[in-house]
C-alpha positions in Angstrom: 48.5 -25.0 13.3 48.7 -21.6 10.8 45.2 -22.8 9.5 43.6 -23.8 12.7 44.7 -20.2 14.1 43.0 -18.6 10.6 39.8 -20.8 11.3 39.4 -19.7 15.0 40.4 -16.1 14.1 37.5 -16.2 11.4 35.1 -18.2 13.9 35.4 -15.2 16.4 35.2 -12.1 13.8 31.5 -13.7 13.1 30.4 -13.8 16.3 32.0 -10.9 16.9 29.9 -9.2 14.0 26.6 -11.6 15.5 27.2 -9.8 18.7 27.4 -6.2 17.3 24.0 -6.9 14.9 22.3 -8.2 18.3 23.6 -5.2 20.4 22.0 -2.5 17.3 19.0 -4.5 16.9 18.0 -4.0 20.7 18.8 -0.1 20.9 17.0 0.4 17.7 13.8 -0.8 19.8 11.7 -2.2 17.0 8.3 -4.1 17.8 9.6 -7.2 19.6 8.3 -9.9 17.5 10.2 -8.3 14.7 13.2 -7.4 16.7 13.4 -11.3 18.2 12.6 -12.8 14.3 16.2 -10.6 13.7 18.0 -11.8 16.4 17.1 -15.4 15.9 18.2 -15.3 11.8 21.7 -13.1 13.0 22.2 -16.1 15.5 21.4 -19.1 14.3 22.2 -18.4 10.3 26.0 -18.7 9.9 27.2 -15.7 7.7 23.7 -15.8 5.2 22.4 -14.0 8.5 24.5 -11.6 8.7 24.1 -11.0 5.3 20.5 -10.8 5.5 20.1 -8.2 8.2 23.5 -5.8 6.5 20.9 -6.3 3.3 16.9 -5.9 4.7 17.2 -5.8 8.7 17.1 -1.8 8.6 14.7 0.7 7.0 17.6 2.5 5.4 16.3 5.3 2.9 19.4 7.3 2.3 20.7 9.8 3.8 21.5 11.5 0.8 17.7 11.0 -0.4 16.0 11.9 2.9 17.9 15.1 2.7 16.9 15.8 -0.9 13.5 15.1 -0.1 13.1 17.3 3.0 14.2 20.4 0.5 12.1 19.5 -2.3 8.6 19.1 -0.2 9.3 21.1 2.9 5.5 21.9 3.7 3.8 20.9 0.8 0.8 19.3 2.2 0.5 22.3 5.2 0.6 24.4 1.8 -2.0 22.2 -0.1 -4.5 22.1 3.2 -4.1 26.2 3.7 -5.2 26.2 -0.1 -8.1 24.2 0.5 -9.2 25.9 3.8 -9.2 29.3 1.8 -11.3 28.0 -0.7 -13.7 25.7 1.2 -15.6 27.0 4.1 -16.5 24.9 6.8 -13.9 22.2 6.4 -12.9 22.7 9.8 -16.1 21.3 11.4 -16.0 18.1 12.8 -17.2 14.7 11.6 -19.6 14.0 14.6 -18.9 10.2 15.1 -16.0 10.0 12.7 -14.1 12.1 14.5 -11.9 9.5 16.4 -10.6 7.9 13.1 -10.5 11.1 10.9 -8.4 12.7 13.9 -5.7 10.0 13.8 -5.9 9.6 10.8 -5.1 13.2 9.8 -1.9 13.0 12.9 -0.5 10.2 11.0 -1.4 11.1 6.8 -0.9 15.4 7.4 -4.4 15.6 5.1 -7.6 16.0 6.4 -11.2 14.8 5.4 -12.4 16.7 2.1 -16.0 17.3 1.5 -18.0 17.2 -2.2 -16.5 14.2 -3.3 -18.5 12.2 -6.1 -17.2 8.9 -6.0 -17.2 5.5 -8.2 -16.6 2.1 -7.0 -14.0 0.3 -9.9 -14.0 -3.3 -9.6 -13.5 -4.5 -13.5 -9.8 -4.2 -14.6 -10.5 -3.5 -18.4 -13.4 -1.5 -17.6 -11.0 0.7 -14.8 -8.5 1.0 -17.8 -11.3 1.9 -20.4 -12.0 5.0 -18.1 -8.4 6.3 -17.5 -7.7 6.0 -20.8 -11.4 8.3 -21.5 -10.3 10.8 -18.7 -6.9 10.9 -20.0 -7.8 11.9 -23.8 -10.4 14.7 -21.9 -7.4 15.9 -20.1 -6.3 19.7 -20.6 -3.7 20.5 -18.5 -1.4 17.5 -17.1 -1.8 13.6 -16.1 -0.3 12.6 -13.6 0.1 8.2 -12.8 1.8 6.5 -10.3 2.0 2.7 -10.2 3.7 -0.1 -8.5 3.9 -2.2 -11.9 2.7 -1.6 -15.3 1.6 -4.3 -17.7 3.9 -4.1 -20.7 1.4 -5.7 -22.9 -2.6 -5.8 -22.8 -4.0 -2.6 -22.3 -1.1 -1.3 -20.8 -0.4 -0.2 -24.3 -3.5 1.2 -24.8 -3.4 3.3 -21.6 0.7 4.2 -22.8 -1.1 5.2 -26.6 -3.4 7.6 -24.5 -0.7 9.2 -23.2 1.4 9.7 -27.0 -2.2 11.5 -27.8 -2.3 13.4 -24.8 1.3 14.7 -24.9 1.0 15.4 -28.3 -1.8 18.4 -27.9 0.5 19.7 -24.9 -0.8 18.1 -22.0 1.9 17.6 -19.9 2.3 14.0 -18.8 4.1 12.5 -16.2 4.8 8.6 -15.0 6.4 7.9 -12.3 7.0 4.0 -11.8 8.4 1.6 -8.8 11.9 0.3 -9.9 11.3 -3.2 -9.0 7.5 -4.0 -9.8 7.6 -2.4 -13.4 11.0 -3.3 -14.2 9.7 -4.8 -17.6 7.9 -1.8 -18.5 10.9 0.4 -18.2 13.1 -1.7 -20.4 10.2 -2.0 -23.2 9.3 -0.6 -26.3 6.2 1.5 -24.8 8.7 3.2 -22.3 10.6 4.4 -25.4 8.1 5.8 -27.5 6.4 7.5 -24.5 9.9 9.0 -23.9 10.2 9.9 -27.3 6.5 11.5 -27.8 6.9 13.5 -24.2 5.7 11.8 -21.9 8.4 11.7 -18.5 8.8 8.0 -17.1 10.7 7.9 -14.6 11.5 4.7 -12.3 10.8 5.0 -8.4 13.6 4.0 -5.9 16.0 3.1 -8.7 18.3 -0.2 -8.0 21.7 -1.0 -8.2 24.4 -2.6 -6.4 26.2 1.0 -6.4 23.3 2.0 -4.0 23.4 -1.2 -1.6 25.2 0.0 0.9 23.5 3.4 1.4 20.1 2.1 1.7 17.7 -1.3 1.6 17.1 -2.1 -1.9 13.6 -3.7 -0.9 11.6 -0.3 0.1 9.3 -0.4 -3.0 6.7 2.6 -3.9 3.6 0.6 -3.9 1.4 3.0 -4.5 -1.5 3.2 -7.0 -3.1 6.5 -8.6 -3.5 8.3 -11.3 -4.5 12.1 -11.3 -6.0 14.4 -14.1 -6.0 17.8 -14.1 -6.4 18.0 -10.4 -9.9 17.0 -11.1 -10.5 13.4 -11.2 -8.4 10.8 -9.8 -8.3 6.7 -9.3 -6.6 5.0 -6.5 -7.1 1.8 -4.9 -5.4 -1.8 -5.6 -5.2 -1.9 -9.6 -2.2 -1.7 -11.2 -2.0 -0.6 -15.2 -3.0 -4.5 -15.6 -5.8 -6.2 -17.1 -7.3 -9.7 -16.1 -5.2 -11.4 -18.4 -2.0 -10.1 -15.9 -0.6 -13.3 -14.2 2.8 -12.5 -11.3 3.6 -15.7 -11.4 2.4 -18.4 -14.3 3.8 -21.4 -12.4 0.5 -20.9 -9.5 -2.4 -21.0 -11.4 -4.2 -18.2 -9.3 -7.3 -17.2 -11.6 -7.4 -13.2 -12.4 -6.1 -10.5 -10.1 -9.9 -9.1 -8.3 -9.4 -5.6 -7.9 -11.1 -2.5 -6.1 -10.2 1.2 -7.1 -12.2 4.5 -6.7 -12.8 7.2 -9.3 -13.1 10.4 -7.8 -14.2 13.5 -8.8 -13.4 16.3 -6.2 -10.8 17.4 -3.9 -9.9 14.1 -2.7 -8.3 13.7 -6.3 -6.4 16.9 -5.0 -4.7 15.1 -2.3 -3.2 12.0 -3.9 -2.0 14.6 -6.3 0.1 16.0 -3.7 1.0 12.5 -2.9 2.5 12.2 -6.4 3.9 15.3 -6.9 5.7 14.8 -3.3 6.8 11.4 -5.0 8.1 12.8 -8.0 9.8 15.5 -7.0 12.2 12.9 -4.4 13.0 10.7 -7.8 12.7 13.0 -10.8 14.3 15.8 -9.2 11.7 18.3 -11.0 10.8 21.4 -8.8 6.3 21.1 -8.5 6.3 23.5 -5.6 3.6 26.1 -7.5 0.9 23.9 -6.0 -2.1 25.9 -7.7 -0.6 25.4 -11.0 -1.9 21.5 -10.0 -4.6 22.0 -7.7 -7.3 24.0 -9.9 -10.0 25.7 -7.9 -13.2 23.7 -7.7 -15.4 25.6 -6.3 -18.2 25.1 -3.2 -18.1 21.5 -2.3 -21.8 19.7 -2.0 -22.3 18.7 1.4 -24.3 15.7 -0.1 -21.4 14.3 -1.6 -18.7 11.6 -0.1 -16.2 12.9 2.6 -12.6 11.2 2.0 -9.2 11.6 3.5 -6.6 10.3 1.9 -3.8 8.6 4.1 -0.1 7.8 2.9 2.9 6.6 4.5 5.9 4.8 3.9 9.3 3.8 5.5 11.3 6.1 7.9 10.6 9.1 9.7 7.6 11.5 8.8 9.8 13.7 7.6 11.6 11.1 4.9 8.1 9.4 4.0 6.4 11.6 1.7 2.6 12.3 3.6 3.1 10.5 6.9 5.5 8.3 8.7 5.9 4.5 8.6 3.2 2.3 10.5 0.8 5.6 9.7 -2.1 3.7 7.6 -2.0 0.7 10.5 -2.2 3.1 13.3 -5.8 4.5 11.4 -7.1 1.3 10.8 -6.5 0.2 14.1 -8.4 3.1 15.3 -11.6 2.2 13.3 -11.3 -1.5 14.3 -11.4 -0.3 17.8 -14.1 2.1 16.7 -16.2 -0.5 15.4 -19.8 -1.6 17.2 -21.9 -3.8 15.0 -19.4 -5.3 11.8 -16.1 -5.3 10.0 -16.4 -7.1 6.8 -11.7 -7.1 5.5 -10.5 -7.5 2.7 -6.8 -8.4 1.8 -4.3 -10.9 -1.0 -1.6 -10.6 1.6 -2.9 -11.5 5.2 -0.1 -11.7 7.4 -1.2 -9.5 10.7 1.4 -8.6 13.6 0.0 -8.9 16.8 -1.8 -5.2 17.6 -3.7 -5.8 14.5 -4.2 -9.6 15.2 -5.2 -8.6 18.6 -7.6 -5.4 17.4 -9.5 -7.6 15.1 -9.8 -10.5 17.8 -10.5 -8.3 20.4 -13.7 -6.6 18.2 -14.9 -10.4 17.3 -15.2 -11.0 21.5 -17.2 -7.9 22.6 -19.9 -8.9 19.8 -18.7 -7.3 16.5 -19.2 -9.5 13.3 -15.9 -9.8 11.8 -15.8 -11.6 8.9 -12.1 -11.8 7.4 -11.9 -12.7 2.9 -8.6 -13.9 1.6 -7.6 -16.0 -1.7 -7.8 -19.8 -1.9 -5.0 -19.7 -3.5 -1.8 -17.4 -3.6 0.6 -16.3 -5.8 3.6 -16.5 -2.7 3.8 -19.7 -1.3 5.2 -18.1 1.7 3.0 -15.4 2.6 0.1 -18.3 1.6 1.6 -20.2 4.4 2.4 -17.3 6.7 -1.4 -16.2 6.6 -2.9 -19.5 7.1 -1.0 -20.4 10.6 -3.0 -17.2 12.1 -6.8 -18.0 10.7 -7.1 -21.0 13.5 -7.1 -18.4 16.4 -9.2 -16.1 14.1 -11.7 -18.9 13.8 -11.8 -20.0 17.8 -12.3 -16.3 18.3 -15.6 -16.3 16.8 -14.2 -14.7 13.6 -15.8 -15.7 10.1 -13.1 -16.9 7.7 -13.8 -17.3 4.3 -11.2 -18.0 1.3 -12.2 -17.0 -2.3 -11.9 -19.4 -4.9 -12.6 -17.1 -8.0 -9.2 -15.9 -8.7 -6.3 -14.1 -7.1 -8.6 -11.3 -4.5 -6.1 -8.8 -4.9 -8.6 -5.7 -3.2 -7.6 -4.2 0.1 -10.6 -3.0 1.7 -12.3 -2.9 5.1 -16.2 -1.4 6.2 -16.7 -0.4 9.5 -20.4 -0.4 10.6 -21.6 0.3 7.3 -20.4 3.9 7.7 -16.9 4.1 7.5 -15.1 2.4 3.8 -11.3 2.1 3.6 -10.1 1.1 0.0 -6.5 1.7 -0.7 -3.0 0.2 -1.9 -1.9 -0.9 1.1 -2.1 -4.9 2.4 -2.9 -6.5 5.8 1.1 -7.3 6.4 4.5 -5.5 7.3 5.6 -5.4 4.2 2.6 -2.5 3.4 3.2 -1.1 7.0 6.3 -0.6 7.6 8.3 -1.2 4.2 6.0 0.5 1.0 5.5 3.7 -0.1 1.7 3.2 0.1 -1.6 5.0 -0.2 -5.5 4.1 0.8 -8.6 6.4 1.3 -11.1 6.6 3.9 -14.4 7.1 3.2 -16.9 9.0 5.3 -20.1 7.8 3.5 -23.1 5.6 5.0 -24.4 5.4 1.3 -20.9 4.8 -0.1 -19.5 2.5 2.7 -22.9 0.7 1.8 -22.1 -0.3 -1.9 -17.9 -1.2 -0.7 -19.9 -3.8 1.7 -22.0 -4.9 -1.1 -19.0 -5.7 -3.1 -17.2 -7.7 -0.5 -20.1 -9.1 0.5 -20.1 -10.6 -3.4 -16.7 -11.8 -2.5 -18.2 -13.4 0.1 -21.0 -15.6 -1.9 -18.2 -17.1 -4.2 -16.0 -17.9 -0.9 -15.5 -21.3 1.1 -16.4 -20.2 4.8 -14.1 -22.5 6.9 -15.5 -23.9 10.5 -13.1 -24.1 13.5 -13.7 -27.6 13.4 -12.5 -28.9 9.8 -9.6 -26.2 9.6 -8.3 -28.1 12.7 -7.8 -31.5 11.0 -5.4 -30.2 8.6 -2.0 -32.5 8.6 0.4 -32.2 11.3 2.5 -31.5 8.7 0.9 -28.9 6.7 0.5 -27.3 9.8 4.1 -27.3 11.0 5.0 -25.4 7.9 2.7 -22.8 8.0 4.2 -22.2 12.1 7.5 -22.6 10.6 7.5 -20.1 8.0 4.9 -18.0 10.6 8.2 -16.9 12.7 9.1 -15.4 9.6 6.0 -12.9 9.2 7.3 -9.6 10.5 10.1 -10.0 7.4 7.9 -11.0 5.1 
């Protein structure tokens, strides 16, 4: 009878605790599909899905760290943008026909377009490495790299050996790594003998079990970029990896296919406010005398590119260093609904909710081209899966589908009429919306946005285009996984 009353006792603390999860999950008022994906694991996982949601079912930065944060960058980019308006006139004037995309995406990043920007399109990963490591040993005042992982071996050496050079005729150099993603680096050799030779490493969003309870232990800084001397900078999907970098040897996915930008100008400016916003919430160093990091650079030529760079990560605008979770979506969505003529996307990780799913049908039925280029093959079976179970509506919509087969297409890009080019860090999925630290660039350019759409449309030629027809045949069963694990996107 004793156990019987422990067993029932037990039964209704659960549900009591199932109850209480459902109850905070509806006043938190998160996008329904994601809200209902929680209350169907809370409900129908005994315990594990309680476990689950008290782990990963909340945003949770810290209060602690969102605090520290708000008193180390309190109007850093409003400082950076005065800077710039003082130097730069005519910055104010508007874009013409940009102006509906620049204007969001200025509401949700805090930077606006930046004129004079001369700009290279990166899409080798040695050769990307080979010119950080030449800008780095031409560097005279500081380097600055952030990076979501960094190849232990390879040339992640040689671009650690740059450094050790650099450091050692007083440039100041500073890495700031995710955690998570680079966890290998951290613990090797390299990571040592930078520390020893001057250079600061210092791991993003730390982990440890000491920390689970005051926030979610998956937020990872995603973000890609490197920044020299205020001057030059490269952003975009590379990592400090070459092409012999594999995530997971078991899924033989070919090399990672990357796109990055060089930039000369004062678009390099703004991602390094991004990273000096970044490193001051996890290194704890006080880079409030912008100028020291944002040199003058003179008159910009009106010839050159116009970017605006847009970050954003989890929380509230004012714990997300340059703009608030759901910030890079809500500007692509605006050029998507911009678009007239063509969208020609990009993205490894294609798992899109339903205003993005519905933004990119909804372009394909009033007559824009959208053609849509994702791996054959994935390195997460899941998100492979996930990403699959949307493509048949993409395809009865009119949309072109096409799946490379020459490795793992790890660039996230998207041209918009042939005038507007997004590159950035940031994938086609939750995860990069709502849970990373992430960065990507917009591009102002008709020339520029040209030679982004001749890349992709490269991607394109060594791509299997899929018909409506065959992708319908697949196996009932093949099919029912790909649904099953589908319910599962907005936690992916």
């Amino acid at each position: 009878m004793g156990s019987n009353w422990v067993a029932v006792s037990l039964l209704l603390v659960e549900w009591a605790i199932r109850v209480a999860l459902v109850l905070r999950i509806i006043m938190i008022r998160r996008p329904v599909p994601v809200a209902l994906a929680w209350v169907l694991v809370v409900v129908w996982v005994p315990i594990l899905g309680i476990l689950v949601y008290l782990l990963v079912g909340e945003n949770r930065l810290g209060r602690r760290r969102v605090r520290r944060f708000e008193e180390l960058t309190a109007g850093m980019d409003r400082k950076a943008v005065a800077l710039w308006q003082h130097r730069s006139e005519g910055m104010d004037q508007p874009l013409e026909r940009y102006d509906q995309v620049a204007n969001i995406a200025f509401a949700v990043g805090g930077f606006p377009p930046l004129k004079g920007n001369r700009l290279t399109l990166m899409t080798d990963a040695e050769a990307t490495l080979e010119h950080i490591i030449r800008d780095i040993e031409n560097a005279k005042s500081h380097v600055h790299m952030l990076y979501y992982l960094w190849m232990r071996g390879g040339m992640g050496v040689a671009v650690g050996e740059a450094l050790v050079r650099a450091a050692g005729r007083g440039v100041q150099c500073r890495v700031l790594v995710d955690a998570v993603g680079s966890r290998p680096f951290l613990r090797s050799a390299m990571a040592a003998r930078l520390r020893a030779r001057g250079v600061q490493v210092v791991p993003a969003l730390p982990v440890s079990l000491l920390r689970l309870p005051f926030y979610r232990l998956d937020l990872r800084n995603h973000r890609k970029l490197t920044v020299i001397d205020g001057r030059i900078a490269y952003s975009g999907s590379q990592n400090i990896n070459d092409s012999t970098f594999r995530s997971n040897r078991r899924i033989r996915t070919g090399p990672w296919i990357d796109a990055s930008l060089r930039i000369e100008g004062p678009a390099a400016q703004a991602l390094g406010v991004v990273f000096l916003m970044d490193w001051q919430l996890d290194a704890g160093e006080n880079m409030a005398d912008l100028e020291a990091y944002l040199p003058d650079l003179g008159r910009p030529a009106h010839t050159e590119s116009v970017v605006q760079v847009v970050p954003s990560g989890p929380g509230t605008a004012a714990a997300s260093p340059g703009g608030p979770a759901g910030g890079i979506q809500q500007a692509i969505l605006t050029a998507i609904y911009a678009a007239r003529e063509e969208l020609i996307m990009t993205s490894p990780y294609f798992v899109p909710d339903e205003a993005t799913k519905a933004a990119l049908i909804s372009a394909a039925m009033r007559g824009v081209e959208v053609t849509i280029i994702v791996p054959a093959r994935n390195d997460s079976p899941l998100v492979a899966l996930a990403s699959r179970s949307h493509l048949q509506d993409f395809l009865d919509a009119g949309v072109r589908v096409a799946l490379y087969r020459h490795g793992l297409l790890h660039a996230k890009t998207l041209t918009v009429d042939r005038r507007i080019a997004i590159v950035g860090s940031a994938n086609l999925d939750a995860r990069s919306f709502y849970l990373n630290f992430e960065v990507t660039m917009f591009i102002y350019d008709d020339d520029f946005s040209s030679v982004v759409r001749f890349m992709q449309t490269g991607y394109l030629d060594a791509s299997i285009e899929l018909s409506p027809q065959e992708w319908r045949k697949r196996p009932a069963l093949t099919r029912f996984a790909e649904n099953t694990v589908r319910l599962m996107g907005p936690l992916l």
